[in-house]
N, C-alpha and C positions, 0 to 999 in steps of 0.2 A: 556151315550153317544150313540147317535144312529150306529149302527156299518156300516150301510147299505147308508150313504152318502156320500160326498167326498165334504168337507167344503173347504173354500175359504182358511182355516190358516192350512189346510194338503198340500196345493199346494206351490212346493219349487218355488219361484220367485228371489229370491237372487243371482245375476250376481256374486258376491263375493263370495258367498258357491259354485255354479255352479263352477265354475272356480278353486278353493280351490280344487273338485271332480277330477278334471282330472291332477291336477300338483302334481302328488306323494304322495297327502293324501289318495283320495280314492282307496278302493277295488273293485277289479271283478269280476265277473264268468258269462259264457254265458249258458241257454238252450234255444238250436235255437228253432225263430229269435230272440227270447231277450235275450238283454246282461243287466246282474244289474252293474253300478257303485255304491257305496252306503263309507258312511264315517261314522262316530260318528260326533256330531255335539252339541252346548253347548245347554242350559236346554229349551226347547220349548213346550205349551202346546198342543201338540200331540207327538205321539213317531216317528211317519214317516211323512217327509215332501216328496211329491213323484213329477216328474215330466216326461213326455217322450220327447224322439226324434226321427224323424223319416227324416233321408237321404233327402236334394232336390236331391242328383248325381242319385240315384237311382229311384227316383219319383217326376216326373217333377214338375206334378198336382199339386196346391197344394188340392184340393178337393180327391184326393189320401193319401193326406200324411194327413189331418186331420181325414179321414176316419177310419187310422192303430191309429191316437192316441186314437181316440174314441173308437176303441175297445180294446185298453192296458187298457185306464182308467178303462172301464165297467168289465172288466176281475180284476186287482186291484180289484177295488171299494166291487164288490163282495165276492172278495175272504180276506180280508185283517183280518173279525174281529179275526183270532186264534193268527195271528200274534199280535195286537192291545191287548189283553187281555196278553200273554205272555211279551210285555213288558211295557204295566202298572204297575206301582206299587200298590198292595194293598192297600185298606183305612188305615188298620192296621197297615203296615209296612210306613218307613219313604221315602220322598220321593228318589228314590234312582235308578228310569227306566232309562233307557239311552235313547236318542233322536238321528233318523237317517236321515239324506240325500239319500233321492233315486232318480236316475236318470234312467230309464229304454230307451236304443236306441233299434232301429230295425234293426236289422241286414240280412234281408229276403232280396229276389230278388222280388219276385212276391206277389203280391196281397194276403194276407192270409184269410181265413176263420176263424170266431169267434172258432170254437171249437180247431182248432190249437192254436192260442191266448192264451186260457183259459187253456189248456194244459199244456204250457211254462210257464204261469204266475202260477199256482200251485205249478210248480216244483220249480222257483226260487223262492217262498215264503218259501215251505218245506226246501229249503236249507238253505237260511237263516236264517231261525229260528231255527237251528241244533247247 
C-alpha cells in the first residue's frame, strides 16, 4: 500500500458515520488548533477513514477555509504511515485491525502556518496511537 497518498476510500464521506461522530458515540481530544473526534467504526478496507472541518463563523472565505483543509490533509497525508502499519493487521495474523472514523476540526482563530499544522497533527497522531 502506498503510505504517501490519500485515496478516495480513506475519505469519510458518510453523513450517517459523520453524524453517528458527534451524538455520543465519538471520542475527543484537542492539540491546538486541532481537535480529533474519532469512533471505532465496522470492518473497512483502510484502518482510518479521515475527514476535516474548518468553521464558516470564524472564516468567511471560503478560499480561507479550503486553504486550512489543504494543509490538515497534507500534514495527515504525510504523517499517517506509523499509525497505518500499527493498525494493520499482519499477513500472518487473522484479520483482526480495527477500522476508525476521523473527523479533524479547526479550532484556531487566525490563519495558521503549515509548521504549526504539522506540529498539532503529530501530536494527535502520537496520541492516538498510545
Amino acid at each position: 500500500m502506498s503510505t504517501q497518498s490519500f485515496k478516495k476510500s480513506e475519505r469519510l464521506k458518510s453523513r450517517k458515520t459523520i453524524g453517528r461522530l458527534f451524538n455520543r458515540e465519538g471520542q475527543s481530544f484537542a492539540k491546538f488548533p486541532l481537535r480529533l473526534v474519532y469512533m471505532e467504526i465496522e470492518e473497512s478496507e483502510v484502518p482510518i477513514q479521515f475527514t476535516v472541518s474548518v468553521p464558516k463563523r470564524k472564516f468567511k472565505r471560503a478560499v480561507d477555509r479550503n486553504r486550512i483543509k489543504r494543509l490538515i490533509r497534507e500534514a495527515y497525508r504525510l504523517h499517517k504511515a506509523p499509525l497505518f502499519e500499527k493498525l494493520m493487521p499482519s499477513a500472518t495474523a487473522d484479520k483482526s485491525g480495527k477500522c476508525y472514523a476521523w473527523m479533524v476540526l479547526f479550532t484556531g482563530s487566525e490563519m495558521p502556518d503549515y509548521q504549526q499544522v504539522e506540529k498539532s497533527m503529530k501530536k494527535l497522531i502520537s496520541k492516538f496511537s498510545e
